[in-house]
VOKOLDREN-567321 format. One record per residue (C-alpha): residue number from 1; x, y, z. Coordinates in pm, whole numbers, plus 50000, padded with zeros to 5 digits. Each point is the difference from the previous one (the first is absolute). Layout:
BEGIN
nr / u / v / w
NUM / X / Y / Z
...
//
This chain:
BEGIN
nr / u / v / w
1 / 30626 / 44487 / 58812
2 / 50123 / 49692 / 49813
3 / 49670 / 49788 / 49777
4 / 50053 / 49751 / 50217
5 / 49887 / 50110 / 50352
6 / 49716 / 49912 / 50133
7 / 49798 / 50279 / 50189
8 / 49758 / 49972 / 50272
9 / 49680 / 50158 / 50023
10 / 50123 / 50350 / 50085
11 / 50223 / 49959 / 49677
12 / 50348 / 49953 / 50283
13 / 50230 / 49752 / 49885
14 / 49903 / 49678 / 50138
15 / 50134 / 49862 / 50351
16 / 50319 / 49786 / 49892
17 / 50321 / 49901 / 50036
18 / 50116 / 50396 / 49894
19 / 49854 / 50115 / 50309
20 / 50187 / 49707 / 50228
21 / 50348 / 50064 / 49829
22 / 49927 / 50405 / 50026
23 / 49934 / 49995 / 50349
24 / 50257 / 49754 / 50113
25 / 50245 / 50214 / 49847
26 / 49926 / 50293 / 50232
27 / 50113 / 49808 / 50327
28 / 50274 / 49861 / 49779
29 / 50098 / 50364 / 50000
30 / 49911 / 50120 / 50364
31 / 50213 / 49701 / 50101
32 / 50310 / 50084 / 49801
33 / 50063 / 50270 / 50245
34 / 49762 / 49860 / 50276
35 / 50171 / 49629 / 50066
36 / 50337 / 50190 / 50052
37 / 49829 / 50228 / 50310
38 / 49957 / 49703 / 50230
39 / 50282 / 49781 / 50131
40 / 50275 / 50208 / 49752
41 / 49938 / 50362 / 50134
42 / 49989 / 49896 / 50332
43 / 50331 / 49777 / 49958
44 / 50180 / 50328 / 49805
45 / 49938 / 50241 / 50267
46 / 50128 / 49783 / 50304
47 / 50190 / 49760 / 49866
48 / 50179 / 50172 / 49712
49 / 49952 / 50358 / 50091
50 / 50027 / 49932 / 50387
51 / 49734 / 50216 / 50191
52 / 49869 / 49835 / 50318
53 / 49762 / 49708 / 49932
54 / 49770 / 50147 / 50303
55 / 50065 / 50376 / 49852
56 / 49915 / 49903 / 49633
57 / 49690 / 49803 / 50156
58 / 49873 / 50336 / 50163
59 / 50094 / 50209 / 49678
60 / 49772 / 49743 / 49759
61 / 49751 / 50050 / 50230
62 / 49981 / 50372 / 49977
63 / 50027 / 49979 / 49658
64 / 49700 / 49816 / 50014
65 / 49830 / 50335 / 50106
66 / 50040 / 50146 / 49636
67 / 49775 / 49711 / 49876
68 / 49686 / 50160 / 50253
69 / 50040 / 50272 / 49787
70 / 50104 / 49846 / 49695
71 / 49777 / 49722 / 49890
72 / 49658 / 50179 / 50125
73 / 50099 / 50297 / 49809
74 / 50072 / 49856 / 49653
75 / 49681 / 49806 / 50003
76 / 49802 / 50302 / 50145
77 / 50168 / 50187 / 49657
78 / 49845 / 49702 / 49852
79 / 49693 / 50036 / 50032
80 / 49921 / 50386 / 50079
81 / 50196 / 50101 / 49671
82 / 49751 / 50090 / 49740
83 / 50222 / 50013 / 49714
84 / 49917 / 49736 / 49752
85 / 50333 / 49823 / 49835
86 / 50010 / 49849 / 49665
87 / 50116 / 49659 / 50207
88 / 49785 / 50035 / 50281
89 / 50120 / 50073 / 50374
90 / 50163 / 49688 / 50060
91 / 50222 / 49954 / 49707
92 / 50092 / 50416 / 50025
93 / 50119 / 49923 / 50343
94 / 50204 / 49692 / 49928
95 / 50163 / 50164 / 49697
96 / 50139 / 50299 / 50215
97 / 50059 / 49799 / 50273
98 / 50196 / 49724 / 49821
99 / 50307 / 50219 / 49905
100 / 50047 / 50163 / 50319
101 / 50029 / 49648 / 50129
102 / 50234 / 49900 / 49815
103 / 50254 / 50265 / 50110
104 / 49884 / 50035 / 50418
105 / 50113 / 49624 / 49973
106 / 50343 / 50049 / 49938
107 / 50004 / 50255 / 50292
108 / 49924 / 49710 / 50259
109 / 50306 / 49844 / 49891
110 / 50270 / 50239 / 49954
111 / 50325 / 49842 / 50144
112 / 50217 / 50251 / 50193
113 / 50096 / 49790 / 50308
114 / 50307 / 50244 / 50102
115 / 49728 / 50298 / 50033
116 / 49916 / 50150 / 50314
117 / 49714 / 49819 / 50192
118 / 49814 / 50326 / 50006
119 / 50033 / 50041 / 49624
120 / 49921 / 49637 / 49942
121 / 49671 / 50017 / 50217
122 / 49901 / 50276 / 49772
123 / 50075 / 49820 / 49707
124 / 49813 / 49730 / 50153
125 / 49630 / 50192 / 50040
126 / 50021 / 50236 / 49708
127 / 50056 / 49687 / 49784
128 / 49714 / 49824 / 50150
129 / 49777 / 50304 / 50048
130 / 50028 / 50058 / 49583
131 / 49956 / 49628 / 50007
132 / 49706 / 49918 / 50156
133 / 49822 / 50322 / 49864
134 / 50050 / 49878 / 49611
135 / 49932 / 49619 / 50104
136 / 49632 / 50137 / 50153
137 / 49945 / 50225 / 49635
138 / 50033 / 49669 / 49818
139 / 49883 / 49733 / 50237
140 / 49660 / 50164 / 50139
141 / 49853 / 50054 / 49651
142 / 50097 / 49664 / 49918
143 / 49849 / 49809 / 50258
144 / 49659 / 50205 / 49988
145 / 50020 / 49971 / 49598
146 / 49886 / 49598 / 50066
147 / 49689 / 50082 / 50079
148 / 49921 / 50193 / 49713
149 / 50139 / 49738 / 49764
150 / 49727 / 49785 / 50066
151 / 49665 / 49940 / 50221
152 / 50016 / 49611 / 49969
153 / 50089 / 49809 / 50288
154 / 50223 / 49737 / 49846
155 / 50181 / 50239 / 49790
156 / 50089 / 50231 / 50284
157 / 50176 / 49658 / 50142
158 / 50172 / 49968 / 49688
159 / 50161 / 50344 / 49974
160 / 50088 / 49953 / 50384
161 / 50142 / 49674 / 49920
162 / 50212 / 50150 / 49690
163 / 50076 / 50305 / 50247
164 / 50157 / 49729 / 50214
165 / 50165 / 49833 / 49669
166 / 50165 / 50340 / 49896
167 / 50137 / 50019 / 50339
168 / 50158 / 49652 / 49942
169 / 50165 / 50091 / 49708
170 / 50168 / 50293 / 50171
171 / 50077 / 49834 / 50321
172 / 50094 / 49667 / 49862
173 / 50364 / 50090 / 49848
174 / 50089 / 50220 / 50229
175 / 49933 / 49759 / 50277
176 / 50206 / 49738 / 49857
177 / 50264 / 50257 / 49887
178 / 50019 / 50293 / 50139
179 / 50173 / 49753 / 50349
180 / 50242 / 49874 / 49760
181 / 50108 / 50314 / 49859
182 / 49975 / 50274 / 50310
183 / 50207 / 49746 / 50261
184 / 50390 / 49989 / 50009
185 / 50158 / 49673 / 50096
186 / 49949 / 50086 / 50376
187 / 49612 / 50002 / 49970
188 / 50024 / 50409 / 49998
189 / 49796 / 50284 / 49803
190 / 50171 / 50187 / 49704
191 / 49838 / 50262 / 50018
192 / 50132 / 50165 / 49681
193 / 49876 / 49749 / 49781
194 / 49585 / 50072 / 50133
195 / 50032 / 50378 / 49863
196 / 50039 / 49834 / 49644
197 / 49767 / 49734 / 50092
198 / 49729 / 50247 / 50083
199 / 50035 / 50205 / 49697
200 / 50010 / 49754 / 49709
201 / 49683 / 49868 / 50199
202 / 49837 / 50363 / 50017
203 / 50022 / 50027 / 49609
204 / 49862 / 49626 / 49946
205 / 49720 / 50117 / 50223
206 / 49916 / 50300 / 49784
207 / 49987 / 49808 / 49712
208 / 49727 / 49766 / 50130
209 / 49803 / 50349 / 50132
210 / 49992 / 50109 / 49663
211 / 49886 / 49641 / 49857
212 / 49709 / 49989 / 50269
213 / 49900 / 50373 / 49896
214 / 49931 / 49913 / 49669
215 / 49835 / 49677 / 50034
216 / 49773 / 49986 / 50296
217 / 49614 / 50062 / 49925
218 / 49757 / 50154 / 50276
219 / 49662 / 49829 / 49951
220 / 49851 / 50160 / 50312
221 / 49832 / 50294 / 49954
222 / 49968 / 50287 / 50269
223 / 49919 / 50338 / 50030
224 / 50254 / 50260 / 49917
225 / 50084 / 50261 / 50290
226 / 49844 / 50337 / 49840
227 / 49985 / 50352 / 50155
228 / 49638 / 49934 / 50099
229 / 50073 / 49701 / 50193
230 / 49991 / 49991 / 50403
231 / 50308 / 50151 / 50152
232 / 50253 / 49667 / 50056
233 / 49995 / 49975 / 50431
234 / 50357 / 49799 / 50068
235 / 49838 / 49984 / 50369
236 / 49685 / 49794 / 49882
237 / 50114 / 49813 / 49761
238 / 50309 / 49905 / 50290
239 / 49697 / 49897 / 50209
240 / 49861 / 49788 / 49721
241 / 50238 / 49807 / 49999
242 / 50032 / 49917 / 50359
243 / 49642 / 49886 / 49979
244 / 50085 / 49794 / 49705
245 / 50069 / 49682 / 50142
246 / 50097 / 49881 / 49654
247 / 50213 / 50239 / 49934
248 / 50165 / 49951 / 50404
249 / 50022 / 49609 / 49966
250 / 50192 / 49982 / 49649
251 / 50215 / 50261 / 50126
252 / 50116 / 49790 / 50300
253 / 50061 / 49714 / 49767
254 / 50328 / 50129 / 49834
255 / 50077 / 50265 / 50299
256 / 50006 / 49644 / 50242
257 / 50235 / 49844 / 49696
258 / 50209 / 50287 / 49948
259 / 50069 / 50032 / 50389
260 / 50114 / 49640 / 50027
261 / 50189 / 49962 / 49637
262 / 50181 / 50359 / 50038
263 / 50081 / 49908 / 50369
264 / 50101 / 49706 / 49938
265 / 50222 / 50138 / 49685
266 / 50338 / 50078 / 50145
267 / 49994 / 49743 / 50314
268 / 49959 / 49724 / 49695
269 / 50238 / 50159 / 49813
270 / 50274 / 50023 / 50306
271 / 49851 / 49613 / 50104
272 / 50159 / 49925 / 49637
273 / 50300 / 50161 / 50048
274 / 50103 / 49906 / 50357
275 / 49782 / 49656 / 50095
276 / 49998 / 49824 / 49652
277 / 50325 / 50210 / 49892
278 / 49872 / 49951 / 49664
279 / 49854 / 50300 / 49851
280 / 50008 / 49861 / 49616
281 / 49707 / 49802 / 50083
282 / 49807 / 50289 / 50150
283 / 49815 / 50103 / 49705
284 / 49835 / 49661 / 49968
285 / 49756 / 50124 / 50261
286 / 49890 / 50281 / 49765
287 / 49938 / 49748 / 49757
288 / 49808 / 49778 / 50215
289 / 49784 / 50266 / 50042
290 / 49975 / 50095 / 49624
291 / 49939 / 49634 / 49894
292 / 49714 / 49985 / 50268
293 / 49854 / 50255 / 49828
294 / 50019 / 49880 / 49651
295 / 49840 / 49694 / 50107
296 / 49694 / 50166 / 50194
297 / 49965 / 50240 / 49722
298 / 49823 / 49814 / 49722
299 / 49776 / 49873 / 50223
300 / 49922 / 50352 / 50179
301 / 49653 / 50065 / 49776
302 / 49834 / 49669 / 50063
303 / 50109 / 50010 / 50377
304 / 49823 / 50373 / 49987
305 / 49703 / 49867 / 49795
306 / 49946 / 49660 / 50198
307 / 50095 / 50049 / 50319
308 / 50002 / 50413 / 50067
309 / 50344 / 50237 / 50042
310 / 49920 / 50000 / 50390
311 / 49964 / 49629 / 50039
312 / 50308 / 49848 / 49799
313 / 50214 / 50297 / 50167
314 / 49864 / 49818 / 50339
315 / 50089 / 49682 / 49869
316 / 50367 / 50096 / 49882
317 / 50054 / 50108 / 50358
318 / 49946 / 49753 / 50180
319 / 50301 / 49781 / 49814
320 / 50252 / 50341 / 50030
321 / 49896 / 49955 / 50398
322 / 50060 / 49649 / 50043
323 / 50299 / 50030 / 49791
324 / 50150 / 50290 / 50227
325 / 49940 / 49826 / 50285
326 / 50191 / 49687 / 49885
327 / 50286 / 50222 / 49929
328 / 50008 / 50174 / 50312
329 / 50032 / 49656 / 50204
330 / 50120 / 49739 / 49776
331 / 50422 / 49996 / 50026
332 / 50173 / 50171 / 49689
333 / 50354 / 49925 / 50103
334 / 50247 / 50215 / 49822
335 / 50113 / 49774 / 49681
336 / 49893 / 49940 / 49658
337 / 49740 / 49801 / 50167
338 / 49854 / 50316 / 50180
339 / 50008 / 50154 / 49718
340 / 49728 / 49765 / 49831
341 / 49810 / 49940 / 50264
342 / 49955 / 50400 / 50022
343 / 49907 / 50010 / 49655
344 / 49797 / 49743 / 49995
345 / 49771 / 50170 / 50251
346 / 50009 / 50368 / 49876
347 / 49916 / 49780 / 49658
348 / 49685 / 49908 / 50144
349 / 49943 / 50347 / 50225
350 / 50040 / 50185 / 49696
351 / 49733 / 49787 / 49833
352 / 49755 / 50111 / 50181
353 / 50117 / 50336 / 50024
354 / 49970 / 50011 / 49701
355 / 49592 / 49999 / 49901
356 / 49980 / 50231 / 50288
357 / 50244 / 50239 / 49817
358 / 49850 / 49924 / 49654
359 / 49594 / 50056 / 50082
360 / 50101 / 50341 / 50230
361 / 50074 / 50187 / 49723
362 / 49636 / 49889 / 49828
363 / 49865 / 50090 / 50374
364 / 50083 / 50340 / 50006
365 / 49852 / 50034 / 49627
366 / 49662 / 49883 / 50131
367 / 50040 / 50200 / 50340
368 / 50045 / 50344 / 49782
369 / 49642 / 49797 / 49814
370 / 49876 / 49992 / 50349
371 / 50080 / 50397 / 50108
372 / 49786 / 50032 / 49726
373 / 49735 / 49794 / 50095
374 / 50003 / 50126 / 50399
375 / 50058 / 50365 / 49937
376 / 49889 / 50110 / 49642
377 / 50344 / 50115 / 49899
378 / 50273 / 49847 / 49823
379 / 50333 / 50097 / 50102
380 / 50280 / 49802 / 49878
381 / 50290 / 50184 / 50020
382 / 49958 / 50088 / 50393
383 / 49853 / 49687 / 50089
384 / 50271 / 49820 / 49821
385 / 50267 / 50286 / 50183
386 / 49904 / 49934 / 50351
387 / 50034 / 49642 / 49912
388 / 50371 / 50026 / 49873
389 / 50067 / 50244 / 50252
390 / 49923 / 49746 / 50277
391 / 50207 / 49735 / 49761
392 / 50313 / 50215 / 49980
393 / 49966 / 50110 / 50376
394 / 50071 / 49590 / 50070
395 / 50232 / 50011 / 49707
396 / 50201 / 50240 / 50245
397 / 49902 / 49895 / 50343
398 / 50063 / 49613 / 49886
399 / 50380 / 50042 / 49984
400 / 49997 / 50180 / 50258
401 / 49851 / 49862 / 50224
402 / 50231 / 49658 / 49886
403 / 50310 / 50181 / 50037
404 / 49937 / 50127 / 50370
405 / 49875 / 49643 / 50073
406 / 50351 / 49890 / 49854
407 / 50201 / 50250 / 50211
408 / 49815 / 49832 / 50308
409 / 50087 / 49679 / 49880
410 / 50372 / 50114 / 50014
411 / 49982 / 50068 / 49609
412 / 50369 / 50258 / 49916
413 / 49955 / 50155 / 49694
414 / 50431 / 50124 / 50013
415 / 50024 / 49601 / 49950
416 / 49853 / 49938 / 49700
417 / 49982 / 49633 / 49918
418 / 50182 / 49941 / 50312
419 / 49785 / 49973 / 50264
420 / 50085 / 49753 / 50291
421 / 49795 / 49691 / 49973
422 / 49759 / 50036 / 50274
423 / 49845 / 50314 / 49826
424 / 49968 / 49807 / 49670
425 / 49765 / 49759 / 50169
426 / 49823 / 50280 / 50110
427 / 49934 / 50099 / 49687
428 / 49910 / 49658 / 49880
429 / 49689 / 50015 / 50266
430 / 49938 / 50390 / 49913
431 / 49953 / 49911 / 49636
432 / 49742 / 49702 / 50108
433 / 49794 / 50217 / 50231
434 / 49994 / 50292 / 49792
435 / 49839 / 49786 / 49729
436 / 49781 / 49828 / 50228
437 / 49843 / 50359 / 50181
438 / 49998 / 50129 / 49658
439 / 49744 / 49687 / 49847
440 / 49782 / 50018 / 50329
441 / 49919 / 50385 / 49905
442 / 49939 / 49943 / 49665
443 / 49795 / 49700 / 50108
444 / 49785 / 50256 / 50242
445 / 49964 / 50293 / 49741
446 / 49834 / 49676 / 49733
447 / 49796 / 49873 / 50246
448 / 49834 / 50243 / 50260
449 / 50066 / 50329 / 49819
450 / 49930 / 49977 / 49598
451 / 49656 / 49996 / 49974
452 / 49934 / 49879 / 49613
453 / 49953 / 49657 / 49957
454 / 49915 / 49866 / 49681
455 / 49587 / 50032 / 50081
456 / 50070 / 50337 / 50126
457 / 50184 / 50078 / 49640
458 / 49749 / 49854 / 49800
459 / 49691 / 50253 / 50184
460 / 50263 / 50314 / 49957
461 / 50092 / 49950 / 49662
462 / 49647 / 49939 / 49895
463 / 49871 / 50311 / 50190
464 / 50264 / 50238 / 49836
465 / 49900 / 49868 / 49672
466 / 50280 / 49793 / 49927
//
């Protein structure tokens, strides 16, 4: 260690901008592969690939049973395994789990159109199944390795916030170009050009694995898993988590966003495509979002320290609310005028989004702090499973559930960019009232289900010692 850092009191490298940078670069790297799972697998498989928008929706929803198995059984692995790694648990994970990640990506997007639809829909699961399994060895550890970074409240907000930053960075270009590059002049997929896409992204995300492995410093201290320590109950420690309202209210948070956003995904994509016919301007609604974000970010540790995670979330709300509202009812005619007045509003719907998104990942840091507190026992890595488990079950279910409400809206997935113009209004509204069910959840888990306000925080903290 250089002459130059300054320790703490437990001789750890002091809590800096290291640590911020470190850990942003981990959801930099889960969102290499991540960002292109959303709108892009869902468009490859129907519109590219064309399987049966209503078929594919029931397929990603039995996928979605892998992930009961899945997610609770990596983070039970977690934190029954008694072997002690030179990295710790978390990084050992993310290391193993980062290369197979990189490869299982590639499978979601391998483009053989002219194969049979049976041999496609196996393509189709296996890819995702490998998928989903590497994402949850890298993306459990990660999120339960926040709350062994730190105890303090503000700085919790801050690696949340710079969670939220590294997902910026990722999602930002390929928001803005990834539309620009993947359309042909007719406003259609190439789907050839997403299997390179997907792999040059799978080796940048390695690369920022390896940089967070190296850097990131866990100041918490806990007690290692031994042979003489109680036998780990998955059953209990399920329960726990039921009872821990904490734990139940910051999951709903990004569950309620992920269910409107990954809804909402392809009908804005095919409301590009067939209301606005302009899908070059598409991926200025990713940016919106990353720029609301940037802005809300420097600000996320006095927010946490002055007003409480739970009360600016609240507050953030209630302008994504009134926002969706306005653009459910206020006329966005089908022009370059639309166009702004649309991103005007998801502008200011995505600010306040956009604290809620921020704080949540701080929340579930001090909900695994509150297990603690409850119960007796800290368990991160199933406590933070469950958690992504009910966040990748809405990751599934969301475009799902937006593509069978397209289908009913007249939605043809053999037209592509096509679609008569009556159906692309449809999907104008869909988008807005996706959006605007999606804030009032988010708005309910905040409010009446996370139980930690900032007075509540304070007595925890203090009674654990911290």
């Amino acid at each position: 260690m250089g002459k130059n850092v300054q320790l703490d009191e437990k001789g750890y490298r002091k809590f800096g901008m290291l640590d911020k940078v470190s850990y942003a670069a981990g959801d930099f790297g889960c969102n290499m592969s991540f960002a292109l799972a959303g709108t892009w697998f869902t468009l490859f498989w129907t519109q590219y690939m064309k399987i049966d928008s209503l078929f594919f929706a029931g397929l990603l929803i039995a996928l979605k049973v892998w992930d009961a198995i899945n997610d609770p059984l990596i983070g039970t692995m977690m934190d029954a395994n008694t072997k002690q790694y030179k990295e710790g648990k978390f990084k050992h994970w993310i290391k193993v789990g980062g290369f197979g990640l990189t490869v299982a990506a590639c499978l979601c997007f391998l483009p053989i159109p002219k194969a049979n639809m049976i041999v496609k829909c196996i393509i189709c699961a296996l890819g995702y199944v490998a998928w989903d399994a590497c994402y949850t060895v890298v993306n459990v550890p990660y999120g339960s390795m926040l709350s062994v970074i730190t105890s303090d409240p503000g700085e919790r907000a801050e690696l949340g916030a710079w969670r939220g930053l590294g997902s910026i960075i990722a999602g930002l270009p390929m928001g803005i170009i990834l539309p620009i590059v993947l359309y042909d002049e007719n406003q259609d997929i190439m789907g050839t050009r997403l299997f390179i896409v997907a792999l040059a992204l799978g080796v940048v995300g390695l690369l920022a694995f390896q940089f967070m492995i190296r850097t990131t410093v866990q100041r918490v201290e806990t007690a290692p898993v031994t042979e003489n320590t109680p036998k780990f109950n998955f059953v209990k420690s399920a329960k726990n988590f039921v009872k821990n309202r904490a734990a139940l209210g910051a999951t709903l948070i990004p569950v309620s966003m992920f269910l409107g956003s990954y809804g909402a995904a392809t009908a804005t994509t095919v409301m590009f495509q067939a209301y606005f016919q302009n899908t070059a301007v598409s991926g200025l609604t990713s940016m919106i979002t990353m720029v609301c974000m940037l802005v809300v970010i420097p600000f996320s540790k006095k927010l946490a320290e002055k007003y409480g995670k739970k009360e600016s979330s609240g507050l953030g709300l209630y302008l994504s609310i009134a926002a969706c509202i306005l653009m459910l009812v206020v006329p966005i005619p089908a022009s370059g005028a639309g166009i702004a007045i649309y991103m005007v509003l998801q502008l200011l719907n995505n600010a306040g989004l956009s604290v809620a998104s921020i704080m949540s990942n701080a929340m579930m840091a001090d909900a695994i702090d509150y297990n603690e507190w409850k119960n007796g026992v800290r368990e991160e890595g199933v406590t933070y499973s469950i958690h992504s488990f009910f966040r990748k079950l809405a990751q599934g279910v969301g475009p799902s559930m937006g593509l069978v409400l397209m289908v009913m809206l007249g939605y043809n997935e053999q037209l592509g960019a096509a679609q008569p113009f009556e159906v692309a209004l449809n999907m104008r509204y869909l988008v807005a009232a996706l959006y605007l069910v999606s804030a009032v959840l988010m708005y309910i888990g905040v409010k009446f289900v996370y139980n930690l306000d900032k007075e509540t925080l304070k007595k925890m903290n203090k009674e654990l010692g911290r």
